[in-house]
C-alpha positions in Angstrom: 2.6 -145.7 24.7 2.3 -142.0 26.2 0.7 -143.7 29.3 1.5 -147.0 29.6 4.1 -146.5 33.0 2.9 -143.2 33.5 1.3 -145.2 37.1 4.8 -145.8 38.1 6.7 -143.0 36.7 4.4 -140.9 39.0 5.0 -142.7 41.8 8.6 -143.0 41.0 8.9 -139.5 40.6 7.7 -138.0 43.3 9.1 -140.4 45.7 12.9 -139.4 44.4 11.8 -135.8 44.0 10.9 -135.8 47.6 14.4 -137.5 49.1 16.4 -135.0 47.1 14.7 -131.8 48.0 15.7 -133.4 51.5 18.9 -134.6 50.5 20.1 -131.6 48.1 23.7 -132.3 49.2 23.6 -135.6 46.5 22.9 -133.6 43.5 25.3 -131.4 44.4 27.9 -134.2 44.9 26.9 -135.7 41.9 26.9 -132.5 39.2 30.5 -132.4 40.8 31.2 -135.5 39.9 29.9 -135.2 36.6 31.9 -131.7 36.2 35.2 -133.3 37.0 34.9 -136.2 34.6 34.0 -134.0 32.0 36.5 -131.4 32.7 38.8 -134.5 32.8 38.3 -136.6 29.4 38.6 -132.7 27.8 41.9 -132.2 29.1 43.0 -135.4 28.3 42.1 -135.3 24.6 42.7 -131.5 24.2 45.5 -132.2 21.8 43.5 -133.7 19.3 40.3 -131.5 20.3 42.7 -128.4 19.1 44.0 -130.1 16.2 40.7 -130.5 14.6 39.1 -127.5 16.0 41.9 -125.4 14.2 41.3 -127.5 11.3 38.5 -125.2 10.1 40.7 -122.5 9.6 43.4 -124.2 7.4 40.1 -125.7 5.5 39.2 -121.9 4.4 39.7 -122.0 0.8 37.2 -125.0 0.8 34.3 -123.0 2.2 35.5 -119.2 1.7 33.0 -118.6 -1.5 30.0 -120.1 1.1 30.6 -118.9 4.5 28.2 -119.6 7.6 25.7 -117.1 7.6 26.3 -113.6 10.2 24.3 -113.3 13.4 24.2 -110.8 15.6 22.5 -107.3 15.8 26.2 -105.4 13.7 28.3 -107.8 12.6 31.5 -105.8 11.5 31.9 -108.9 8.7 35.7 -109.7 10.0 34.7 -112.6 12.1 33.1 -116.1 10.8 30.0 -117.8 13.1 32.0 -120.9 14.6 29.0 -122.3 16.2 29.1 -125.6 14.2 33.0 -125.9 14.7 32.5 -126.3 18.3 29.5 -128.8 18.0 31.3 -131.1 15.6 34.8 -131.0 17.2 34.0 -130.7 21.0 30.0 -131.6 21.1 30.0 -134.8 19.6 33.7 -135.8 20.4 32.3 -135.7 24.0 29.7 -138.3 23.4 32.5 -140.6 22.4 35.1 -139.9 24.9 32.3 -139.8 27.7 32.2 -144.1 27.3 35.4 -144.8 28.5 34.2 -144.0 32.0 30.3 -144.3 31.7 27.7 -146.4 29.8 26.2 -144.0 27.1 23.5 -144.5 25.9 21.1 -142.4 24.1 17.1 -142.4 24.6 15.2 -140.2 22.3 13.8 -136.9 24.2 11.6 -134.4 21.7 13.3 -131.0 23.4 16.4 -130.3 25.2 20.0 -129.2 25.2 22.3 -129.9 21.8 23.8 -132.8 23.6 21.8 -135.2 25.2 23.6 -137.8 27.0 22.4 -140.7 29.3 24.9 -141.8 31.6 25.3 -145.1 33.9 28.4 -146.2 36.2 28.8 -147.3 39.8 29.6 -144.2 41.0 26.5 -142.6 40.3 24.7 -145.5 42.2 26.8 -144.8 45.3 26.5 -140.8 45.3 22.3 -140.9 44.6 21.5 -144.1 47.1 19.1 -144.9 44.7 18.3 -147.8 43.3 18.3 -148.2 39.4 19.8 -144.6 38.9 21.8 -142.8 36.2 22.4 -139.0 34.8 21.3 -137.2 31.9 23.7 -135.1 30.8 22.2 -131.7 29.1 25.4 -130.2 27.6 25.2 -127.2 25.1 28.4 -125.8 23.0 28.1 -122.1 23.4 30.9 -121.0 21.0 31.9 -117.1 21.3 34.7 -115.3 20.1 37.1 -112.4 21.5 34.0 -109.6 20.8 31.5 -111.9 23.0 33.7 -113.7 25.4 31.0 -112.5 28.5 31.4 -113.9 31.4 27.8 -115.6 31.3 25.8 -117.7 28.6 22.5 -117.3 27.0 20.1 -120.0 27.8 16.5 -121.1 26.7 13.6 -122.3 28.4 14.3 -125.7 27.2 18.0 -125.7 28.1 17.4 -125.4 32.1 15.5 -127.6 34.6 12.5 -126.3 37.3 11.5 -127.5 40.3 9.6 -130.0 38.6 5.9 -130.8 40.5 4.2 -133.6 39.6 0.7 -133.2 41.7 -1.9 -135.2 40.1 -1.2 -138.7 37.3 -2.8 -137.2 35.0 -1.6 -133.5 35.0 2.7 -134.5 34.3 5.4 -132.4 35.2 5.0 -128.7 35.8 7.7 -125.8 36.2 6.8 -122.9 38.3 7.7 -119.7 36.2 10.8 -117.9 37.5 12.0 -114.6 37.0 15.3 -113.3 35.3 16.2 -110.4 37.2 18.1 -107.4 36.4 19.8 -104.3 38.0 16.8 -102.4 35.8 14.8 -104.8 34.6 13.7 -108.4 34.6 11.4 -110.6 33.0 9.5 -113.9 33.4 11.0 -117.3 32.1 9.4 -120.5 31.6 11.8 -122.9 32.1 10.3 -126.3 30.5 12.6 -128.9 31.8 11.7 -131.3 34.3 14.9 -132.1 37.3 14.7 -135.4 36.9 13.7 -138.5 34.5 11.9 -141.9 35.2 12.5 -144.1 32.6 9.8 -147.0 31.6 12.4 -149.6 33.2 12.0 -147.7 36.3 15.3 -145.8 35.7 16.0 -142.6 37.9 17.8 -139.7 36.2 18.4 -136.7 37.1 19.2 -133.9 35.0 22.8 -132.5 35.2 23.4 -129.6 33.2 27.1 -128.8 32.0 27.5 -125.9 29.3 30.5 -126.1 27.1 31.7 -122.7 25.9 34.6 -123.0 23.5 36.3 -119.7 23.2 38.0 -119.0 19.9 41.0 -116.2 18.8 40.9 -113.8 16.3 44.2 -113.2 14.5 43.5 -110.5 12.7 42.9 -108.5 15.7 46.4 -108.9 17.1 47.9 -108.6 13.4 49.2 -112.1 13.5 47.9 -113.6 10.1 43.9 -114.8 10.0 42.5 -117.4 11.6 40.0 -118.5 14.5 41.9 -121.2 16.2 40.7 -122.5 19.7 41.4 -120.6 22.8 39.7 -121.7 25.4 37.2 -124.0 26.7 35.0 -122.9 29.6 32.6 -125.4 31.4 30.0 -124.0 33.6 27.6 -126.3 35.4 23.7 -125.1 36.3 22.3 -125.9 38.8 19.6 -128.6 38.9 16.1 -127.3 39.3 15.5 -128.7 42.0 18.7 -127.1 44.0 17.9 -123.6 41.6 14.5 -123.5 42.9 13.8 -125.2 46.0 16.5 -126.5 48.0 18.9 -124.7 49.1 17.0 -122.6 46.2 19.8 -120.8 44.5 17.9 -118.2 42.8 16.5 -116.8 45.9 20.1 -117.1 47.9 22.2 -116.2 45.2 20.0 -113.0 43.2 21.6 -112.4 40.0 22.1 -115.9 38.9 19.3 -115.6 35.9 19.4 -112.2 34.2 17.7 -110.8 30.9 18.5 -111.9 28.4 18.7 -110.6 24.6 15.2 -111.4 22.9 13.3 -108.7 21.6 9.9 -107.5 23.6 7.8 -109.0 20.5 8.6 -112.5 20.8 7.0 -115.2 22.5 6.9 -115.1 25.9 7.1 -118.5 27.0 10.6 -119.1 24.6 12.2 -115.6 26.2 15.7 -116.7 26.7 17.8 -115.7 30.0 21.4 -115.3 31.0 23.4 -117.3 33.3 25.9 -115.6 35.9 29.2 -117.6 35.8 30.1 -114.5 38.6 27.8 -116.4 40.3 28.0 -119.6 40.0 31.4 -119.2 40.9 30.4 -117.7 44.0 28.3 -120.7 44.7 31.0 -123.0 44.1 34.2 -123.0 42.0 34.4 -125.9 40.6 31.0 -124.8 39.1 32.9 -122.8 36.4 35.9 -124.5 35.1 38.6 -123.2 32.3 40.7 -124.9 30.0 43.1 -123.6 28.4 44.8 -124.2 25.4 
């Protein structure tokens, strides 16, 4: 099976590689379109997204005796992890509420973002020109509350697409290694996902990449009871590897958009995570960093 349409994927592959590092400007258009649906179906179901997002609060006596476990380097013990709040009331709500304007569906992929969805309409036909073409949405829920509300994200290697050369059949897809560069320091970073997808049916898909960052209160810092109810939720889109890296190549136009990030020196180099601007992404584009507010 691991090369059965490897032939044609190759082929595939290259040949759509090729027209959009020509053509940049139909990625763009279509992580724009893909940015406004999204931000779109949130809006629209944000009352119920709130209601059970706040639910986890009122649930407290249920789970008070077995809380989530602490991260961070000094946690002051006042504020609960609410990483799988935001995965079960806005991560996988999304899948659902994403099929009222796309056909999901939902091919198995061994690595990747939390949320892996594969998405088909019209439109994305008419955007890419391509025959046979969809988006896979890469979506990861990057819950934070008051204390790490930054105005960037964390990202690993296997959360953000390279420019993706594919130079002999039997070699496969290769990322160049970039560098996440600071005002002091920077550091290599081995991003391992490819910018776009041929599926064995011949289907193109590129990689779109939109991080959902729900932003939750903390009552007890503003002496109004206890509780993390939902605040926000911030959508940032990343720029596909191909645009990141090669054309228009963000990274080299637009320094500062991969920074250090906070691994220690001792860990694997090739899994060393990196930051995301949202300062510049905005500068890029606005509607690359979207806010929702509650």
């Amino acid at each position: 099976m691991f090369n059965e349409f490897r032939q044609q994927q190759f082929a595939s592959y290259n040949a759509t590689r090729e027209t959009l590092i020509k053509s940049p400007e139909k990625l763009i258009t279509l992580e724009k379109y893909i940015t406004e649906e999204v931000e779109s179906l949130l809006k629209l179901h944000l009352d119920s997204i709130v209601k059970e997002y706040n639910e986890a609060s009122y649930l407290y006596p249920f789970w008070q005796n077995y809380p989530p476990e602490e991260r961070g380097r000094a946690p002051k013990g006042d504020q609960f992890p609410w990483i799988e709040v935001g995965e079960h009331t806005i991560g996988i709500k999304l899948s659902r509420i994403l099929t009222s304007r796309f056909t999901v569906e939902d091919y198995g992929l061994p690595t990747g973002a939390d949320q892996r969805l594969f998405l088909r309409n019209t439109t994305i036909n008419e955007i890419l020109g391509i025959k046979n073409s969809s988006a896979w949405l890469f979506s990861d829920i990057k819950s934070v509350g008051p204390r790490d509300d930054a105005d960037h994200t964390v990202m690993s290697h296997n959360q953000i697409s390279g420019d993706g050369e594919w130079r002999s059949l039997e070699q496969g897809v290769t990322n160049k290694i970039l560098t996440a560069q600071g005002t002091r320091t920077n550091h290599p970073f081995h991003c391992s996902i490819p910018p776009i997808y041929i599926l064995s049916d011949g289907t193109v898909a590129p990689m779109i990449n939109v991080v959902v960052k729900p932003v939750y209160d903390m009552l007890s810092l503003t002496q109004r009871g206890s509780g993390q109810p939902l605040k926000r939720i911030t959508l940032a889109t990343i720029p596909n590897g191909i645009l990141l890296t090669t054309n228009p190549n963000y990274i080299k136009t637009y320094p500062g958009i991969l920074f250090p990030g906070k691994d220690d020196k001792d860990k694997n180099p090739t899994k060393v995570r990196a930051r995301i601007s949202f300062d510049v992404l905005r500068r890029i584009a606005t509607w690359r960093v979207k806010d929702i507010n509650v």
